[in-house]
N, CA, C and O of each residue as an XYZ file, in Angstrom:
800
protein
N      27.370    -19.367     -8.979
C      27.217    -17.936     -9.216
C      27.793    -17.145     -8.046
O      27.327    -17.337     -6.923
N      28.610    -16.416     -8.207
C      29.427    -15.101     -7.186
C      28.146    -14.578     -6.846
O      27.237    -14.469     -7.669
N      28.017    -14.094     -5.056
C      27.359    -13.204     -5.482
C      27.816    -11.903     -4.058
O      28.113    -12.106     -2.881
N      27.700    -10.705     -4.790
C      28.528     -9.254     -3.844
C      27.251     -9.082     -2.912
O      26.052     -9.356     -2.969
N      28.235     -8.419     -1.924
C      27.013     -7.971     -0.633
C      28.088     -6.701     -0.746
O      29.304     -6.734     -0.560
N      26.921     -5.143     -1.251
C      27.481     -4.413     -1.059
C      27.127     -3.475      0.088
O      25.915     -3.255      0.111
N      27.924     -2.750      1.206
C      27.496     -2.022      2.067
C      27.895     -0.234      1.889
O      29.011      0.146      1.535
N      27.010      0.486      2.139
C      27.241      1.720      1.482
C      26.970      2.270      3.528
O      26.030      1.974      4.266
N      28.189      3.089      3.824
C      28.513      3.635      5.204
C      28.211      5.059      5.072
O      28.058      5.665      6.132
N      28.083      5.780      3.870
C      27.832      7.456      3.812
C      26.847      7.938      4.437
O      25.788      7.947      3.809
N      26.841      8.424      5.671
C      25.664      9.573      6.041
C      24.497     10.259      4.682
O      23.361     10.698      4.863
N      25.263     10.146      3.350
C      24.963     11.234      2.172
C      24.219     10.175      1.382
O      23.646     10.457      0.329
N      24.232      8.929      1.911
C      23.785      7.613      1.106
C      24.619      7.551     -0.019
O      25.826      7.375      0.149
N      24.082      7.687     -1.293
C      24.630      7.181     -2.836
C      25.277      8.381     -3.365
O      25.956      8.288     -4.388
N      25.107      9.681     -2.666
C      25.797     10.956     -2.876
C      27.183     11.043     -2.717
O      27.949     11.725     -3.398
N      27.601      9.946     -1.304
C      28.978     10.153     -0.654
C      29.901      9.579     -1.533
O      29.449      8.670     -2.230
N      31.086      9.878     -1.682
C      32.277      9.944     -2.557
C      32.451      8.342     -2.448
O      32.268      7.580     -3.397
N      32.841      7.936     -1.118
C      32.563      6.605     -0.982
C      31.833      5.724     -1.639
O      32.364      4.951     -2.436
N      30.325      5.717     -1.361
C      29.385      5.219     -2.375
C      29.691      5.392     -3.809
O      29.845      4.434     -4.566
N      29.794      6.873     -4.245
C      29.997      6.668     -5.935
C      31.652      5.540     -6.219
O      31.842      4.891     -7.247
N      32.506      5.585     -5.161
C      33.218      4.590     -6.050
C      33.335      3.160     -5.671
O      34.119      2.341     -6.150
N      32.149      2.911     -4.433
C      31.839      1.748     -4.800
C      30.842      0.988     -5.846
O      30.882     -0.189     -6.203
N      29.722      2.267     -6.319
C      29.200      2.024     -7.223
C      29.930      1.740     -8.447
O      29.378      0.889     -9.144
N      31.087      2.244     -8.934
C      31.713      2.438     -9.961
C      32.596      1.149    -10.086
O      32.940      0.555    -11.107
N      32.858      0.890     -8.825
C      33.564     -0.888     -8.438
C      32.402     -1.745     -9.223
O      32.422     -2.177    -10.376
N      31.312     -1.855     -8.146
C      30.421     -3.163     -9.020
C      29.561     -3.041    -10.217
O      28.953     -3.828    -10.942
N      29.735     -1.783    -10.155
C      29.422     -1.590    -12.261
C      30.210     -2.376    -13.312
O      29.868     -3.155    -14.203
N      31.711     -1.761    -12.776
C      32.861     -2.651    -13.014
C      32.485     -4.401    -13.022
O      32.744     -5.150    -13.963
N      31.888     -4.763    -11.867
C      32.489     -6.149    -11.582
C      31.057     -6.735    -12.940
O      31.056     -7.437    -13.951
N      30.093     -5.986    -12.205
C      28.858     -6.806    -13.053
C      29.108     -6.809    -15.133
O      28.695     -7.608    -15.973
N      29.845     -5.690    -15.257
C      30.622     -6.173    -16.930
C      31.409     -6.913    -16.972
O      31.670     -7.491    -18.027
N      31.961     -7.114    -16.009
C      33.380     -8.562    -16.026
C      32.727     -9.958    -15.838
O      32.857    -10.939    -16.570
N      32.047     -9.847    -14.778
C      30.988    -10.842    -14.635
C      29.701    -10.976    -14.648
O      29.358    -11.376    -13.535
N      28.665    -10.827    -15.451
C      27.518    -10.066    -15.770
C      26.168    -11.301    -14.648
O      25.095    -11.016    -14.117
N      27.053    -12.790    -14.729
C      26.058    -12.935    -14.559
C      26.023    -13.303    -12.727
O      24.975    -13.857    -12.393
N      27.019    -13.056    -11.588
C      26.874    -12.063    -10.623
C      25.633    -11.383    -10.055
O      24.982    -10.497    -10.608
N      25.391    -11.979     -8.775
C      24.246    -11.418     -8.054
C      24.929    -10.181     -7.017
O      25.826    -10.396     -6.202
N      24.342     -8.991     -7.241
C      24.487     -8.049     -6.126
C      23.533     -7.725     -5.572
O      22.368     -7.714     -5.970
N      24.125     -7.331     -4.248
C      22.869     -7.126     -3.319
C      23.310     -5.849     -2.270
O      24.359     -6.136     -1.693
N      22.847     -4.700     -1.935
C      23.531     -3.773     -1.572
C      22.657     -3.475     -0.347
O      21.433     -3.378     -0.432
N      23.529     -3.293      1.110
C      22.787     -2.808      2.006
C      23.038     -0.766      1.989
O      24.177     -0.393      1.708
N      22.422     -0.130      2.160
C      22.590      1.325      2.307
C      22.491      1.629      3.896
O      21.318      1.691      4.263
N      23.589      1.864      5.086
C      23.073      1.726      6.192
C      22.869      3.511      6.266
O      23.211      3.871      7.392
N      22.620      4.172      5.792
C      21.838      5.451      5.386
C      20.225      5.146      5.278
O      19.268      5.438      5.996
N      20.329      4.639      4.415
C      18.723      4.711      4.090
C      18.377      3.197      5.290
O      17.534      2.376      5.654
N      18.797      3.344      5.343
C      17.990      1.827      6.437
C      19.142      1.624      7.743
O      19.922      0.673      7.775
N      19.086      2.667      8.764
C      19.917      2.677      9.851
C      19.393      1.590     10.502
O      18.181      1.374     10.506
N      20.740      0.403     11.429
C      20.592     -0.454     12.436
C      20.282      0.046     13.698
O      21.014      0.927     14.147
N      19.567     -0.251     14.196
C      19.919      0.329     16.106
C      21.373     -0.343     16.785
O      22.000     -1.356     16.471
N      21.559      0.465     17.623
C      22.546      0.193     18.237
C      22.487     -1.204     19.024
O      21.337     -1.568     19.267
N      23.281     -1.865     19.368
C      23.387     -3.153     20.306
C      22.890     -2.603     21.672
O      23.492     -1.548     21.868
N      22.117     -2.852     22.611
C      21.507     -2.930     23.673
C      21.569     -4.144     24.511
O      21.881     -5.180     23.924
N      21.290     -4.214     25.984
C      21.348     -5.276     27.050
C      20.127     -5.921     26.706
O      20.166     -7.131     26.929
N      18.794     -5.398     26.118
C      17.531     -6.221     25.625
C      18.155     -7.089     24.970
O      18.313     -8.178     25.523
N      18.721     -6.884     23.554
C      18.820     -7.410     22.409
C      20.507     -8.268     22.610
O      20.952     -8.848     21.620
N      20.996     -8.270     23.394
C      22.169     -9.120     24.164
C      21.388    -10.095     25.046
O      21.995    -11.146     25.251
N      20.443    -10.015     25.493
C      19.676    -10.702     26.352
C      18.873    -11.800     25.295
O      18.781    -13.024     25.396
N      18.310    -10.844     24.207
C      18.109    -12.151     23.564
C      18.703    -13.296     22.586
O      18.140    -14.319     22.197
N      19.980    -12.833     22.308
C      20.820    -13.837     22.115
C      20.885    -14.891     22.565
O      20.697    -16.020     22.111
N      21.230    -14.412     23.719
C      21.265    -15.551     24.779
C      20.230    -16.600     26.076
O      20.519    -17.299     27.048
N      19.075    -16.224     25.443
C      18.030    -16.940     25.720
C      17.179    -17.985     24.806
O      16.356    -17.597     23.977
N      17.488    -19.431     25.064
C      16.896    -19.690     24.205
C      16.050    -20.285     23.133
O      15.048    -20.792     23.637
N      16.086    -20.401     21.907
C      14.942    -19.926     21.397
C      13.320    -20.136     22.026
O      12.481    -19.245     22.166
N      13.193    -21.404     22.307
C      12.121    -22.105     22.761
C      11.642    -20.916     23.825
O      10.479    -20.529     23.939
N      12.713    -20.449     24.535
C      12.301    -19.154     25.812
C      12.026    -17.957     25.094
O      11.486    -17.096     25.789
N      12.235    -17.650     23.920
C      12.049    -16.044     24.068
C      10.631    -15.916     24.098
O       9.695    -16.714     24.153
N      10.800    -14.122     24.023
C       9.357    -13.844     23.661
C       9.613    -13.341     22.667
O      10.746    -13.169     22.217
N       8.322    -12.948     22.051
C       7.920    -12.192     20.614
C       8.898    -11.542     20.316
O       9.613    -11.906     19.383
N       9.254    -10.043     21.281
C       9.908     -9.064     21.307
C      11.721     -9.612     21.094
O      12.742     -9.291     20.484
N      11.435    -10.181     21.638
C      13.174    -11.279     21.868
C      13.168    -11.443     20.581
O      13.698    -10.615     19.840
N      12.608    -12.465     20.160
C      12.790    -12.899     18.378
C      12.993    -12.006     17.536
O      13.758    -12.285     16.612
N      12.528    -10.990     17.572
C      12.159    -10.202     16.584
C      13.790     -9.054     16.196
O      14.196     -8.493     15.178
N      14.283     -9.158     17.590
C      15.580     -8.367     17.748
C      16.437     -9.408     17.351
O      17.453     -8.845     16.944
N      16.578    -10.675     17.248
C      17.317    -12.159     16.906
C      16.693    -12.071     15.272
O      17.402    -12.541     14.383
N      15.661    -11.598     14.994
C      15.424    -11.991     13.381
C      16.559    -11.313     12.969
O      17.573    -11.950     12.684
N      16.520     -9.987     12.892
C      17.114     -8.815     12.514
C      18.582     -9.081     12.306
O      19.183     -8.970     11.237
N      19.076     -9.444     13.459
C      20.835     -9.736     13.608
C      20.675    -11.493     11.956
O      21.299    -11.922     10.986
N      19.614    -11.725     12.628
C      19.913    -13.160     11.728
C      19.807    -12.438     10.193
O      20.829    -12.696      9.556
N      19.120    -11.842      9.646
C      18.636    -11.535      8.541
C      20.444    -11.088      8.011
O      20.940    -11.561      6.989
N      21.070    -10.276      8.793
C      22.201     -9.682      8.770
C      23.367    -10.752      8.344
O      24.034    -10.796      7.310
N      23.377    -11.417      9.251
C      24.486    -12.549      9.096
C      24.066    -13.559      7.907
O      24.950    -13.937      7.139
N      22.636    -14.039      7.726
C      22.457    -14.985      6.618
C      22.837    -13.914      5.407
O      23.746    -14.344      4.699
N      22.447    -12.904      5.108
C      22.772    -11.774      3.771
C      24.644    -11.972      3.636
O      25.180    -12.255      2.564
N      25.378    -11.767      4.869
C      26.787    -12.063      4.412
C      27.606    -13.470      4.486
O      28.714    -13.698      4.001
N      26.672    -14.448      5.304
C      27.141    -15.372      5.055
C      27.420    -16.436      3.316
O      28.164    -17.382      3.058
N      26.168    -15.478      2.284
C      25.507    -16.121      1.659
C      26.404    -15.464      0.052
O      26.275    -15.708     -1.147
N      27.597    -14.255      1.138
C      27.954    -13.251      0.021
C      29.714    -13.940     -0.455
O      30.531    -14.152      0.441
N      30.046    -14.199     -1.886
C      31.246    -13.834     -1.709
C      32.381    -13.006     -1.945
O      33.602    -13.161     -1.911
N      31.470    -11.938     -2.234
C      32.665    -10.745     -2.160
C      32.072    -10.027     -1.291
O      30.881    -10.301     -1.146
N      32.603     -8.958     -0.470
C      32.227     -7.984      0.037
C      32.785     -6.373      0.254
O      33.710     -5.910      0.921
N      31.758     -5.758     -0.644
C      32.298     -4.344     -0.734
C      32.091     -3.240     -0.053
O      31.162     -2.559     -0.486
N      32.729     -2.773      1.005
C      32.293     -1.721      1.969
C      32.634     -0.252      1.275
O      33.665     -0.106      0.618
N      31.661      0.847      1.479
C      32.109      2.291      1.288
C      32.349      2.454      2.387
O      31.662      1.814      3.183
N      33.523      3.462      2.989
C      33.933      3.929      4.292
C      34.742      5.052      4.275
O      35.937      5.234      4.044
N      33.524      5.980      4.668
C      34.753      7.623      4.398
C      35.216      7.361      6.250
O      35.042      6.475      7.088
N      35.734      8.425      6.205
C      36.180      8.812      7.705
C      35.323     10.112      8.275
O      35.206     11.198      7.707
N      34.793      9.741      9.465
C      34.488     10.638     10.161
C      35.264     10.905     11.742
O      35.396     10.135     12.693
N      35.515     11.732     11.633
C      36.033     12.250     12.941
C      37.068     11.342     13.757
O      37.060     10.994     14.938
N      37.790     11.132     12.913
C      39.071      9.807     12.736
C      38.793      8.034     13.120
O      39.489      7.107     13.535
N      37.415      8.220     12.721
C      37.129      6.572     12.694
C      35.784      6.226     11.896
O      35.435      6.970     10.980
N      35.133      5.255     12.192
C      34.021      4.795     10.919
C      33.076      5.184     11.587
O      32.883      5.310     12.796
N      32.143      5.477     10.151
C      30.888      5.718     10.472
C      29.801      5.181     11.722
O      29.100      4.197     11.484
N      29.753      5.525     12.378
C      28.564      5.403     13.908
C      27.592      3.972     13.182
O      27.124      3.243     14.057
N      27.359      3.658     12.112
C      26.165      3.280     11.540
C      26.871      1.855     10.823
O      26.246      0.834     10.539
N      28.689      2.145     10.571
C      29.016      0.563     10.014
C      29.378     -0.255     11.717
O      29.234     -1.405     12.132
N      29.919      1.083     12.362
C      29.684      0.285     13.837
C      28.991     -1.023     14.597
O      29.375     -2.087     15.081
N      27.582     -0.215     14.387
C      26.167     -0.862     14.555
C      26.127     -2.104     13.808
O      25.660     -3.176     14.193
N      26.899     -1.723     12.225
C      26.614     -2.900     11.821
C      27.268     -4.533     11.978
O      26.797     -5.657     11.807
N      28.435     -4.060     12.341
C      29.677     -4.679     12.977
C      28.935     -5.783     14.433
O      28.868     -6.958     14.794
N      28.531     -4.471     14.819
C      27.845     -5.436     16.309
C      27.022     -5.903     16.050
O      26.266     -6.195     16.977
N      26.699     -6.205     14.940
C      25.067     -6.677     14.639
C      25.851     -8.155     14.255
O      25.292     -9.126     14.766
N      26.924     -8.432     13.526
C      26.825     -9.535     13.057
C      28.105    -10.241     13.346
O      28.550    -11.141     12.635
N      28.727     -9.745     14.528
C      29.617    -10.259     15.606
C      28.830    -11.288     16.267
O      27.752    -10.790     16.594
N      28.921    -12.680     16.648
C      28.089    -13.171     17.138
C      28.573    -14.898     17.478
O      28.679    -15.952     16.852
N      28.779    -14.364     18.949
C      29.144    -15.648     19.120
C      28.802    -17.086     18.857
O      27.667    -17.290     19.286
N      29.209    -17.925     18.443
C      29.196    -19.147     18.050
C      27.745    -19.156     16.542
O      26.965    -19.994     16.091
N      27.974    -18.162     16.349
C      27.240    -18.258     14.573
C      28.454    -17.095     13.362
O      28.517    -17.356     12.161
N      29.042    -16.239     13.807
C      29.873    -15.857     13.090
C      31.448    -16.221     13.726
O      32.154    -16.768     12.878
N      31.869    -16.092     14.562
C      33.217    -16.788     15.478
C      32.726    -17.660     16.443
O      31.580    -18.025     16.706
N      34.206    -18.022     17.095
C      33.781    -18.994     18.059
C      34.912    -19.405     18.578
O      35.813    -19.890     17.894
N      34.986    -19.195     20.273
C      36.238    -19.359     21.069
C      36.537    -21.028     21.264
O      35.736    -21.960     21.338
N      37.843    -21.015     21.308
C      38.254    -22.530     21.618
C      39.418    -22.278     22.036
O      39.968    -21.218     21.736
N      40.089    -23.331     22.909
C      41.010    -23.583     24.152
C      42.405    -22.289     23.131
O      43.163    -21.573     23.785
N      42.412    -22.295     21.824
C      43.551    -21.236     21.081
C      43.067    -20.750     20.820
O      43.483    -20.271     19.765
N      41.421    -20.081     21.334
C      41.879    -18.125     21.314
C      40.581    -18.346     19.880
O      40.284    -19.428     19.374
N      40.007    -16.975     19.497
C      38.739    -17.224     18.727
C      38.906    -17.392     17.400
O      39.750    -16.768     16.756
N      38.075    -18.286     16.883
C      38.108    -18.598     15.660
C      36.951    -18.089     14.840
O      35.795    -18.201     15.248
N      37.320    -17.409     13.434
C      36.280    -16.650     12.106
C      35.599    -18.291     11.549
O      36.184    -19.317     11.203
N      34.193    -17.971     11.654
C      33.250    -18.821     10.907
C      33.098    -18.944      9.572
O      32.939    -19.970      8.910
N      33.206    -16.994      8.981
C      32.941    -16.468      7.975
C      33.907    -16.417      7.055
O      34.315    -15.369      6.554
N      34.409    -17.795      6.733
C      36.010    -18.069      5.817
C      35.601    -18.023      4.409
O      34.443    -18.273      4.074
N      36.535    -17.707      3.570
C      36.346    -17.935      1.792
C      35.847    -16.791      1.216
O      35.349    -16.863      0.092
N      35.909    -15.617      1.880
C      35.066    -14.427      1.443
C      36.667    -13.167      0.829
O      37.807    -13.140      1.292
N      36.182    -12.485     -0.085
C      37.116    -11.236     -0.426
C      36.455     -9.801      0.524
O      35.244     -9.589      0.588
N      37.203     -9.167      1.015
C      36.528     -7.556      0.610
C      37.017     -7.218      0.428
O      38.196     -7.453      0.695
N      36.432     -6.014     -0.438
C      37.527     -4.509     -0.692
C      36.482     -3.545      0.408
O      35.290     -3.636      0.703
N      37.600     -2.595      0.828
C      37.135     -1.488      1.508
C      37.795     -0.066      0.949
O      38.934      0.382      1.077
N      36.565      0.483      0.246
C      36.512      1.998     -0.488
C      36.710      3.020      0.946
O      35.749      3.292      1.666
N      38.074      3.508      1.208
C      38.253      4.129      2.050
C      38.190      5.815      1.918
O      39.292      6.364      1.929
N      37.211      6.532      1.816
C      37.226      7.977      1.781
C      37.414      8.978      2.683
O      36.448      9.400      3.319
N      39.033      9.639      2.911
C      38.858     10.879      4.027
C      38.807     12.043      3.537
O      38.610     12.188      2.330
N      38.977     13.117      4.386
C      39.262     14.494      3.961
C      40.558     15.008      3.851
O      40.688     15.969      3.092
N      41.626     14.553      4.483
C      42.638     14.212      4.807
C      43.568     13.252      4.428
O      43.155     12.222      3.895
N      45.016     13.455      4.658
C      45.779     12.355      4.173
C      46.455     11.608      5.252
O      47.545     12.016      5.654
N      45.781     10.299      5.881
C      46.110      9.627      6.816
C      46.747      8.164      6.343
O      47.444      7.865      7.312
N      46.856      7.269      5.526
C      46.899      6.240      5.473
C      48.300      6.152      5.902
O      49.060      7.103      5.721
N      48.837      4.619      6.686
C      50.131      5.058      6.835
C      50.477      5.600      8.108
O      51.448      5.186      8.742
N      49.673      6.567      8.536
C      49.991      7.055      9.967
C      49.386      6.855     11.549
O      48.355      6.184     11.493
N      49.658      7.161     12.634
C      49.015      6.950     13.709
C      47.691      7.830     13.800
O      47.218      8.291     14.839
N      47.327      7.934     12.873
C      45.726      8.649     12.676
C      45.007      7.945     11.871
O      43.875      8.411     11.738
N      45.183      7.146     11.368
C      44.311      5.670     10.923
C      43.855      4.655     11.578
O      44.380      3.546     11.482
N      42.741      4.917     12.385
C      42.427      4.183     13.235
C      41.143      3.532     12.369
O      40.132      3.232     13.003
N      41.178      3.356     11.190
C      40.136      2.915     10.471
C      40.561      1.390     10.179
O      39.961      0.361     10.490
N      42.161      1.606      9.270
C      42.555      0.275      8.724
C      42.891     -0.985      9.846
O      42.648     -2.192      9.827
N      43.444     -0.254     10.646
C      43.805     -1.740     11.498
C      42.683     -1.914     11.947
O      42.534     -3.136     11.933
N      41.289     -1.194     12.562
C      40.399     -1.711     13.146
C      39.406     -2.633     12.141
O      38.772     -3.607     12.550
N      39.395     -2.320     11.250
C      38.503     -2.828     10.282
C      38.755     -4.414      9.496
O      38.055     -5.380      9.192
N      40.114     -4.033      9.395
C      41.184     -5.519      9.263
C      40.987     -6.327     10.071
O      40.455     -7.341      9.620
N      41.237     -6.329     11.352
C      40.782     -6.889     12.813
C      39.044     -7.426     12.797
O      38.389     -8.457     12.955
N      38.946     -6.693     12.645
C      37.189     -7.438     12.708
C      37.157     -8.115     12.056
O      36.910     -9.186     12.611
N      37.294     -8.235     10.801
C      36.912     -8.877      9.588
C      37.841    -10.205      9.571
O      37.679    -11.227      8.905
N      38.674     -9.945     10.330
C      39.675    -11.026     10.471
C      39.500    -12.025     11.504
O      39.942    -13.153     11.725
N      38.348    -10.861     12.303
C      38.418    -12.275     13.780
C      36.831    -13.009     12.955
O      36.695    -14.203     13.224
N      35.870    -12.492     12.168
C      35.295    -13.092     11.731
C      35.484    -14.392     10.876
O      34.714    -15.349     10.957
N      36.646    -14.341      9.994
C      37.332    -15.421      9.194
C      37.542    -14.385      8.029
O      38.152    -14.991      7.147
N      37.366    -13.421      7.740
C      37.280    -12.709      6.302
C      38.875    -12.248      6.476
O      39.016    -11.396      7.353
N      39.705    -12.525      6.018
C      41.109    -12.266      5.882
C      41.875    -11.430      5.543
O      42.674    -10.667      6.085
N      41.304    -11.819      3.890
C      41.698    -11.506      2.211
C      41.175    -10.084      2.376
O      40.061    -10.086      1.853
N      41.388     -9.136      2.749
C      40.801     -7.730      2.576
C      41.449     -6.833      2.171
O      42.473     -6.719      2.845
N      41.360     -5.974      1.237
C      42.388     -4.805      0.338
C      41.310     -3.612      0.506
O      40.080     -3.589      0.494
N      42.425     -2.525      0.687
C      41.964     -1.146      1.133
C      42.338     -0.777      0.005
O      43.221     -1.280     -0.690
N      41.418      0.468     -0.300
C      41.808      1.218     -1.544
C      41.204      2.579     -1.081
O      40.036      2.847     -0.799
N      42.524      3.511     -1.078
C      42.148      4.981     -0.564
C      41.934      6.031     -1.186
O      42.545      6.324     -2.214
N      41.238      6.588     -0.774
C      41.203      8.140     -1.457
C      40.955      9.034     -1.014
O      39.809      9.457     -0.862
N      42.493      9.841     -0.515
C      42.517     10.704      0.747
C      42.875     12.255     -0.272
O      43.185     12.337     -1.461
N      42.701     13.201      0.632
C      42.656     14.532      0.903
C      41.493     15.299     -0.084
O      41.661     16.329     -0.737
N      40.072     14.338      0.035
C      38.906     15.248     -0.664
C      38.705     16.512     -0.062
O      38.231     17.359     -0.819
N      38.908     16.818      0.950
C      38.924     18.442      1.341
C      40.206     19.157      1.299
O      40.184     20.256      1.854
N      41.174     18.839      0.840
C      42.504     19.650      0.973
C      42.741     19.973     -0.816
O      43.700     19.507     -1.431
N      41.539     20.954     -1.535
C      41.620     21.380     -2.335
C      41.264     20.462     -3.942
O      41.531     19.264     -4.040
N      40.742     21.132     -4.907
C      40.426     20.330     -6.204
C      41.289     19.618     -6.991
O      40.896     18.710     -7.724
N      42.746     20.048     -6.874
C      43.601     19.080     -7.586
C      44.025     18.112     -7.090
O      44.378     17.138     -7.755
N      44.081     18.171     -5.846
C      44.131     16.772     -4.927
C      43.115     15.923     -4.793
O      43.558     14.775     -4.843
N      42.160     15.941     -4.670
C      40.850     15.563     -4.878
C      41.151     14.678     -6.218
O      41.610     13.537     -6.270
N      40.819     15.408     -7.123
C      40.762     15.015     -8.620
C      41.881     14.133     -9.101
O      41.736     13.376    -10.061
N      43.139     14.258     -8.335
C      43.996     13.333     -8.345
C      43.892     12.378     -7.678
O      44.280     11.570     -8.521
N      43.622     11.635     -6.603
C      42.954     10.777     -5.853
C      42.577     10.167     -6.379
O      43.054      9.113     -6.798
N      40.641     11.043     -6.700
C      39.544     10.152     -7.527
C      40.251      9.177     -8.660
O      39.987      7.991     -8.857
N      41.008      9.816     -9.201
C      41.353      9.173    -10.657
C      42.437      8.073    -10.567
O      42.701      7.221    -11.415
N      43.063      8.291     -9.242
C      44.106      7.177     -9.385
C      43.387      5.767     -8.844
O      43.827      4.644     -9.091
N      41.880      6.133     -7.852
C      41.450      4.933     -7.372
C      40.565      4.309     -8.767
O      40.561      3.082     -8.863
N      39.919      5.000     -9.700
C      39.030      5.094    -10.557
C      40.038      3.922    -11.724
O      39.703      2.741    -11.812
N      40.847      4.297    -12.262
C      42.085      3.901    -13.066
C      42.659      2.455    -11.851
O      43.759      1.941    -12.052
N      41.934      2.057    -10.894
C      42.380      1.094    -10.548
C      41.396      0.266    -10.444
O      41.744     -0.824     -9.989
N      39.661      0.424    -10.835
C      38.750     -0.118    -10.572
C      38.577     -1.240    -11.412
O      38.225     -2.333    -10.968
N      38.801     -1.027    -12.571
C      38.494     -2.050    -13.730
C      39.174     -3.379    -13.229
O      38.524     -4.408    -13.044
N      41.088     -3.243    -12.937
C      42.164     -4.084    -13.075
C      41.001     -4.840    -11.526
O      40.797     -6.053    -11.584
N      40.429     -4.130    -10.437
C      39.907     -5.147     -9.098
C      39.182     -5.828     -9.164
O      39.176     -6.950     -8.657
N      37.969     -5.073    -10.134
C      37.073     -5.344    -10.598
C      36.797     -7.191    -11.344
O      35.848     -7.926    -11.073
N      37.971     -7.503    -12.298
C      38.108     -8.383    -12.914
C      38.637     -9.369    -11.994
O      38.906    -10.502    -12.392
């Protein structure tokens, strides 16, 4: 059984443009493949804390040594990494804020970066743990950047996912929601009219 780990990045939660067309993605996928487990994190409704020297500290102490407090910051990251290790598709919403990602997929990024359980360095340089996985990334700006030296979203996001082992990753954009309603509406519909064909 497939099963999606979906992550929703909107400040607006299930409101943000983002979210509705990733919702509209695994609506899609779950009629193509009905019988498909999804599982959706909202890092809106359930914000990560940021990475800290505590919670770096307890990484790296271990287990038999920690304390309570230690574990408990190690559950959390673990809970994180077993949910995507366990996923094989993965669908991110990601509008743009202030020419890069949300503060909150950040967090989540550092949460499940992790040496020698998601990568792992060797004498050629680091190797992704997290191999055999798809994502798509629902890219939403206000603006029309893709393509240019103001996309500091795609290559960074590619890069991560890549030093993790996740490779296979396809962007799908939908730029200039604030530069008026017919642009907008043209956008929506050209990513929308492409959901079904990803979907399958």
């Amino acid at each position: 059984m497939t099963t999606l780990l979906q992550i929703q990045s909107s400040l607006f939660s299930a409101d943000g443009q983002s979210s509705q067309l990733t919702n509209e993605f695994v609506s899609a996928w779950q009629r193509n493949q009905p019988a498909s487990q999804i599982k959706v994190r909202d890092l809106a409704l359930s914000p990560l804390p940021h990475i800290n020297a505590e919670q770096v500290t307890a990484f790296f102490t271990p287990s038999e040594s920690r304390t309570a407090a230690q574990q408990k910051l190690v559950d959390l990251t673990d809970d994180l990494i077993n949910e995507l290790k366990h996923s094989d598709i993965i669908v991110i919403g990601m509008p743009m804020y202030n020419f890069g990602i949300p503060s909150t997929l950040k967090a989540y990024f550092d949460h499940i970066a992790r040496a020698g359980v998601t990568f792992r360095y060797t004498e050629n340089g680091p190797v992704g743990l997290l191999t055999g996985k798809k994502a798509y990334i629902f890219a939403t700006r206000g603006g029309q950047y893709a393509g240019t030296a103001l996309d500091t979203q795609t290559t960074y996001v590619r890069d991560f996912l890549g030093f993790l082992g996740i490779t296979d990753v396809e962007f799908i954009y939908a730029e200039g929601m604030n530069m008026g309603t017919d642009i907008k509406e043209k956008a929506l519909a050209e990513v929308k009219r492409k959901l079904d064909a990803l979907a399958a």
